[in-house]
C-alpha positions as CSV (number, residue, x, y, z in Angstrom):
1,X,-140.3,-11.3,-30.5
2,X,-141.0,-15.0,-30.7
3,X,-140.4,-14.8,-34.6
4,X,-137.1,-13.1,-33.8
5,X,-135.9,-16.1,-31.5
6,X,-137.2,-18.9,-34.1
7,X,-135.4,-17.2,-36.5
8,X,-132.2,-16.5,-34.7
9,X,-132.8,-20.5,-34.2
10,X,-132.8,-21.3,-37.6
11,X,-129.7,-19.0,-38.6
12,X,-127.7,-21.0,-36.3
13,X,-128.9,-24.1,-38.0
14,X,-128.0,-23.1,-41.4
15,X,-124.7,-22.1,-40.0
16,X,-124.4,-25.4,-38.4
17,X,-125.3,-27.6,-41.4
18,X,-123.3,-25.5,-44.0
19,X,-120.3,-26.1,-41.9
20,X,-121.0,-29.8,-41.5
21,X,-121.3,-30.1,-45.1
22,X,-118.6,-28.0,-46.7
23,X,-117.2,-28.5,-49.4
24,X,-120.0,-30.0,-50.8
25,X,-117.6,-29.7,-54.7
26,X,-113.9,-29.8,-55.6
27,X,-112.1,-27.4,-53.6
28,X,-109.3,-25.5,-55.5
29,X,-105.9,-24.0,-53.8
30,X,-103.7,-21.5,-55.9
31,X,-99.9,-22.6,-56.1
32,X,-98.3,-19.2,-57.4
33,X,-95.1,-21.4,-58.6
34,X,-94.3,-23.8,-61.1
35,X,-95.1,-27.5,-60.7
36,X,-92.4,-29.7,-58.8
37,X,-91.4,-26.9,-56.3
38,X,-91.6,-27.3,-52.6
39,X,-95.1,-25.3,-51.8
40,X,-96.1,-27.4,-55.0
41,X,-95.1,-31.0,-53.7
42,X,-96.1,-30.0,-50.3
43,X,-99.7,-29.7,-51.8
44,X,-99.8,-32.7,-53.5
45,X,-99.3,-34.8,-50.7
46,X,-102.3,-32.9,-48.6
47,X,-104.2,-33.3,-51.6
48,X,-103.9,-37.2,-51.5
49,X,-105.7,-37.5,-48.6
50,X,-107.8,-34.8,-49.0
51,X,-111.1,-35.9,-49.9
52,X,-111.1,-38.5,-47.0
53,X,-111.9,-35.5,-44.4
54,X,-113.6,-33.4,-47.4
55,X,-116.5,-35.0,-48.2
56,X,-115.0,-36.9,-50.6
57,X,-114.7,-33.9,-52.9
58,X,-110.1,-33.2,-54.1
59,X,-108.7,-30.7,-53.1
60,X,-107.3,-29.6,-57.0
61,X,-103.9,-27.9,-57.5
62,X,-103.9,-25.1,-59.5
63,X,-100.2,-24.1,-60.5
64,X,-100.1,-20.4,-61.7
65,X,-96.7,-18.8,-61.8
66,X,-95.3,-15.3,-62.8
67,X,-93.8,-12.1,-61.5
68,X,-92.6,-14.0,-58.3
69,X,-96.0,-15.6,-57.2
70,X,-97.6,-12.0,-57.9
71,X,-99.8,-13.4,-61.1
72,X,-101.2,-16.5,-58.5
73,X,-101.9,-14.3,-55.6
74,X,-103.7,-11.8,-57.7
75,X,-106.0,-14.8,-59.2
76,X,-106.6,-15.9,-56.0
77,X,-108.0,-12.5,-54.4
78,X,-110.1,-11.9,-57.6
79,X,-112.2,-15.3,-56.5
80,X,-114.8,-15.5,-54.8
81,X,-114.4,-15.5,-50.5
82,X,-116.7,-18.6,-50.4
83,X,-113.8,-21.3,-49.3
84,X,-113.5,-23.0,-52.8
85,X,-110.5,-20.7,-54.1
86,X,-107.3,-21.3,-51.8
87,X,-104.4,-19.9,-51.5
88,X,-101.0,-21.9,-50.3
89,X,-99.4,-19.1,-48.0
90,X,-96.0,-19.4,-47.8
91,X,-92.6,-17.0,-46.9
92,X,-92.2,-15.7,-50.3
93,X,-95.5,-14.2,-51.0
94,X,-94.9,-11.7,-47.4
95,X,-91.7,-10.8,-48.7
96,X,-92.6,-9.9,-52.1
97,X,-94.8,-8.0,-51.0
98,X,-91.7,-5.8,-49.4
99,X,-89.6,-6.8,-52.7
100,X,-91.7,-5.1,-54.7
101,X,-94.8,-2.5,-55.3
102,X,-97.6,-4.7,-55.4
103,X,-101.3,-4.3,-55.2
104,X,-101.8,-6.7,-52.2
105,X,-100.7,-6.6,-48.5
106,X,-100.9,-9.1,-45.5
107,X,-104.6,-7.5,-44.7
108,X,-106.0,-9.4,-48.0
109,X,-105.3,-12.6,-46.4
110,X,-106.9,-14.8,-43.8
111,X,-104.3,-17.2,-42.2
112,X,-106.5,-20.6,-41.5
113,X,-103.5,-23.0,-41.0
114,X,-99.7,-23.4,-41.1
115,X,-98.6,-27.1,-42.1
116,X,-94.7,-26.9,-42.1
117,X,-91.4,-25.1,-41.5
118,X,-89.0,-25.8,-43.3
119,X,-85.0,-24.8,-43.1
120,X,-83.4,-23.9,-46.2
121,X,-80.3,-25.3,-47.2
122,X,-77.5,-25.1,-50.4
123,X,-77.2,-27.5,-53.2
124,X,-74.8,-27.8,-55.6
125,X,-74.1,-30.0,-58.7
126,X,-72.5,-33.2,-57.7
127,X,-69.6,-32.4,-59.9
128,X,-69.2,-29.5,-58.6
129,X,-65.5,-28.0,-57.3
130,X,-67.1,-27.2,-53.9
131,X,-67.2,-29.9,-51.6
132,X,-68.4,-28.5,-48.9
133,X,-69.9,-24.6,-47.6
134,X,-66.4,-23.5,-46.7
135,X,-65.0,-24.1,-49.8
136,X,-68.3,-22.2,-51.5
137,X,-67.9,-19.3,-49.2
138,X,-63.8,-19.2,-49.6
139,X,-64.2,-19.2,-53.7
140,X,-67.3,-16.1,-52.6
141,X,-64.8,-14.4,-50.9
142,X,-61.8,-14.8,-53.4
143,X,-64.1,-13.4,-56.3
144,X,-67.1,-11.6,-54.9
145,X,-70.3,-12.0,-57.2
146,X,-68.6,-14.5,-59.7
147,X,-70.8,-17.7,-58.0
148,X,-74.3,-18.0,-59.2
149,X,-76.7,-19.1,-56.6
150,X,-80.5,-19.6,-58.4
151,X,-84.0,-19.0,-55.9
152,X,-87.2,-19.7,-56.3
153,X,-88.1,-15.9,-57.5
154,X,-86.6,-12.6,-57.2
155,X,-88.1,-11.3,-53.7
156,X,-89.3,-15.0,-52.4
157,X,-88.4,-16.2,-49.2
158,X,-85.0,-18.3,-50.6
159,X,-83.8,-15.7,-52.2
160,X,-83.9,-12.8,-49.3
161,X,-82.3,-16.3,-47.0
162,X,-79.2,-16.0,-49.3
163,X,-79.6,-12.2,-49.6
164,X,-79.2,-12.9,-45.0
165,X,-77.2,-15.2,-45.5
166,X,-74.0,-13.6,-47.6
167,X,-74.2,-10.6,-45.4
168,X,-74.0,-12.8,-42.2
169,X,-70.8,-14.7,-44.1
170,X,-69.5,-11.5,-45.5
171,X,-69.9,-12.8,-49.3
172,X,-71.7,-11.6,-52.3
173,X,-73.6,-14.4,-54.8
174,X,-75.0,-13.5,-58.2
175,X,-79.0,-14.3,-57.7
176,X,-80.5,-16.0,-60.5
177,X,-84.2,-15.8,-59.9
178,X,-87.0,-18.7,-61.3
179,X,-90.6,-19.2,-61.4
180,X,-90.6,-21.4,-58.6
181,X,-87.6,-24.1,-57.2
182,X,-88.0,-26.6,-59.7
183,X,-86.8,-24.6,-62.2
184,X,-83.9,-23.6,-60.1
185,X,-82.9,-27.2,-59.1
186,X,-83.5,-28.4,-62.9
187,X,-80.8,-25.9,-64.3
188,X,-78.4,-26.8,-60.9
189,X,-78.4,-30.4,-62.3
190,X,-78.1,-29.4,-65.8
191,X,-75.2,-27.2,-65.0
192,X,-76.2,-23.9,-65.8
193,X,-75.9,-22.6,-62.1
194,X,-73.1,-23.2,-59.2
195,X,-75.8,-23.7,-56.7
196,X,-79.7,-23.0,-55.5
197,X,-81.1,-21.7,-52.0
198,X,-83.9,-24.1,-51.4
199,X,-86.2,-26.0,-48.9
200,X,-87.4,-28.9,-48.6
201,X,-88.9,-31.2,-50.8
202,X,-86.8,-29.4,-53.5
203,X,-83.7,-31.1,-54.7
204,X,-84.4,-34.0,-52.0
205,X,-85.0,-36.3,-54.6
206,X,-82.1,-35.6,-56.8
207,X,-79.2,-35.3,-53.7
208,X,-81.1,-39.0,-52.9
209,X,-80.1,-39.8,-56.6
210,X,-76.5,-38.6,-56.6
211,X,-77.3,-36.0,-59.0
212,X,-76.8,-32.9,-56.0
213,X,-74.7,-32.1,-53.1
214,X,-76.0,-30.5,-50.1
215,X,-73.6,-28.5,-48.3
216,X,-75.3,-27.5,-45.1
217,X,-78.6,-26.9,-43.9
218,X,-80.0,-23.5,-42.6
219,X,-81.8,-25.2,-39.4
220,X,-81.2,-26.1,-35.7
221,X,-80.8,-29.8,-36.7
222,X,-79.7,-32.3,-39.3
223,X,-82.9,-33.3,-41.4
224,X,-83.7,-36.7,-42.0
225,X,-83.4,-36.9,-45.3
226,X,-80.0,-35.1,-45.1
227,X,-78.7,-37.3,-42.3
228,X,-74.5,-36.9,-42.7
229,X,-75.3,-33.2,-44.1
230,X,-74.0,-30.3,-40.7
231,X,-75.9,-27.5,-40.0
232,X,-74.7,-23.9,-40.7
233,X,-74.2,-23.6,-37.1
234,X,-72.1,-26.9,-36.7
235,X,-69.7,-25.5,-38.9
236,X,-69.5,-22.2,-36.9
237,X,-72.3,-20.2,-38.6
238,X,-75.1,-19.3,-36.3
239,X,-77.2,-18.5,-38.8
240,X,-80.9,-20.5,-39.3
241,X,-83.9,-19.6,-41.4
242,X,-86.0,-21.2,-43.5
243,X,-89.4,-21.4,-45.4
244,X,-92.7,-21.7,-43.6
245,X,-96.0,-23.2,-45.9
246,X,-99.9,-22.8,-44.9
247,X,-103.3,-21.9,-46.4
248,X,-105.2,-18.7,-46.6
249,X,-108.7,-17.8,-47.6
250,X,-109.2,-14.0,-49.4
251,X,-110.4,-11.4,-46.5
252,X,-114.6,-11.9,-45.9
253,X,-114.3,-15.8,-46.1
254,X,-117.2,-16.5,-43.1
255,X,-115.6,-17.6,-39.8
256,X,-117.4,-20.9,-40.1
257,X,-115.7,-21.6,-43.5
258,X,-112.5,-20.7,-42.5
259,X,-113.5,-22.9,-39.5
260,X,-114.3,-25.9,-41.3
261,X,-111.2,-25.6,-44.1
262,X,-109.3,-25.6,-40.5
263,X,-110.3,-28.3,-39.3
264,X,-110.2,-30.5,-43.0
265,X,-106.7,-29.4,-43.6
266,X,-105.8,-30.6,-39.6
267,X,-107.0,-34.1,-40.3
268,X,-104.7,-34.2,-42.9
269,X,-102.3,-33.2,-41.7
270,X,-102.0,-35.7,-39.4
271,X,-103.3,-38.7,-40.8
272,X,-100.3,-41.7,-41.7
273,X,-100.7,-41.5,-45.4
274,X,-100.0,-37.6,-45.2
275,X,-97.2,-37.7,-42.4
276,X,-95.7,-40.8,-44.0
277,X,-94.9,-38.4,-47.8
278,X,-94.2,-35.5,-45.8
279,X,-91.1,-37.7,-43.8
280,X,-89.9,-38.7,-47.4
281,X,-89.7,-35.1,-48.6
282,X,-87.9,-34.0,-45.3
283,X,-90.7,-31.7,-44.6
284,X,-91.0,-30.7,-41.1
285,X,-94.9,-30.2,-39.6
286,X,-95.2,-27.0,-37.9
287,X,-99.0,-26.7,-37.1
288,X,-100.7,-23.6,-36.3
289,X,-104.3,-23.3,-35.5
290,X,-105.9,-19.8,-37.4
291,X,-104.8,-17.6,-34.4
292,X,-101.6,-18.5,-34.0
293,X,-101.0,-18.7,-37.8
294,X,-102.6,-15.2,-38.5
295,X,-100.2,-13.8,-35.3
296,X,-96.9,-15.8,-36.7
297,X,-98.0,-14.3,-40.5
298,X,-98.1,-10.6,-38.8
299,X,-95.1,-11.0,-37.9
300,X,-93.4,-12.5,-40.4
301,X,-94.6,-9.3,-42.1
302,X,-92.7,-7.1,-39.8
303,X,-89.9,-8.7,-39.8
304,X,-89.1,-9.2,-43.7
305,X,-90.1,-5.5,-43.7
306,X,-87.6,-4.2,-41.2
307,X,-84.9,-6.1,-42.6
308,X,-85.2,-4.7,-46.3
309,X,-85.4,-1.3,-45.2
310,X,-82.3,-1.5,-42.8
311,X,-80.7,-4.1,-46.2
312,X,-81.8,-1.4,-48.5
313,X,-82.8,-4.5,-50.9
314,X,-85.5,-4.6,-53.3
315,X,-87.5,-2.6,-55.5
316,X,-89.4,-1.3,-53.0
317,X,-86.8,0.1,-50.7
318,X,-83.8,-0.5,-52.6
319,X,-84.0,2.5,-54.5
């Protein structure tokens, strides 16, 4: 009995000083999209700070796009569930997995933290003949599914926002899908495109540049980076969604690993350096400790779920 209780003693220890100590190497998160996207530039910035609250070990971005964040997510559950192979959980991944038959569902994934929520909102070309949403939506409605609006992939979160979003104006865009927003935003300022579905940090930088327009923004307030730009609901659309970015860890991560990347990924979240690159991409902090997140994630999943199956959209459902 006494070698029971010492041992029991010394379990808790170990438990105790691994959390202390983790990571005790570089820590790696999966971004299924290309480089320069939101999830992407999001990461970046958390990455900056980092090793401060890690040890001092980085936190190292790993961009690995394909088949609409499909060929990431399927590297990250083939790792290891030790904490060192992260995935950056974000709105498109849940509704791909309703977009599509894929061999993953929200069970393979432990929510440990949600870091923002972003609106979405419509760029266009600064050259471009629409000057503002109406005149977009009135050219829509003149010649249905002659106006090209590109996403992030075919299935992510952008692209079932516009999919919402034309049915709630009573329009009908082309979809151009990409491996991840910058893509999207690249061929808007080249051009090739009459607008993009994105959040924020994508196409900040080029609207700050005069490059792209931003005709209204998919959220119950102006953003800060987009100060004269209305909401959809200012200009008499009631209409707001948007993309919402965390980090998961595969299913049988230990709770005091999950615990720990919690608790790392909250100090950095809030320190100055962090909130300070997060105000100049317009990015709005939502945090959500690993209950919350996991509940919000759930039901996310039902909700994206419910809404292709009434929308008949999708691989999946659409047939």
């Amino acid at each position: 009995m006494r070698s029971k209780v010492l041992l029991a003693v010394l379990l808790v220890g170990v438990l105790a000083f691994s959390q202390v100590n983790f990571p005790t190497r570089p820590v790696t998160i999966i971004v299924p999209w290309s480089a320069g996207g939101a999830t992407d530039l999001l990461f970046r910035a958390v990455a900056s700070v980092f090793p401060k609250y890690a040890n001092g070990h980085p936190l190292v971005i790993s961009n690995i796009p394909g088949a609409g964040a499909v060929t990431g997510t399927m590297e990250f559950l083939k790792a290891q569930p030790d904490g060192y192979t992260l995935l950056s959980l974000a709105t498109p991944i849940i509704t791909k997995i309703h977009w599509s038959e894929v061999k993953f569902t929200v069970d393979d994934f432990i929510p440990v933290i949600n870091i923002v929520n972003d609106p979405s909102y419509i760029l266009v070309n600064v050259n471009s003949p629409y000057k503002t949403l109406e005149d977009l939506l009135n050219a829509a409605r003149k010649k249905p599914e002659t106006i090209t609006m590109g996403n992030g992939g075919a299935g992510g979160g952008n692209h079932l926002v516009a999919l919402a979003f034309e049915d709630f104006v009573g329009v009908k865009f082309i979809h151009v899908p990409y491996n991840g927003g910058a893509p999207a935003i690249a061929d808007l300022v080249a051009g090739h495109i009459d607008a993009v579905m994105a959040a924020a940090p994508e196409g900040v930088p080029q609207v700050q540049a005069g490059q792209l327009r931003c005709l209204a923004v998919l959220g119950t307030q102006r953003l800060s980076v987009f100060p004269d730009v209305p909401t959809a609901k200012e200009l008499g659309y009631n209409f707001t969604l948007g993309m919402w970015r965390g980090v998961a860890v595969q299913r049988g991560t230990p709770p005091e690993i999950v615990q720990a990347l919690h608790d790392i990924f909250y100090k950095c979240i809030n320190d100055p350096d962090f909130l300070a690159k997060a105000k100049e991409m317009g990015s709005i902090i939502h945090y959500m400790d690993t209950i919350s997140y996991t509940r919000f994630v759930r039901e996310q999943n039902a909700f994206w779920e419910n809404l292709m199956k009434i929308k008949k959209v999708g691989e999946k459902y659409g047939k």
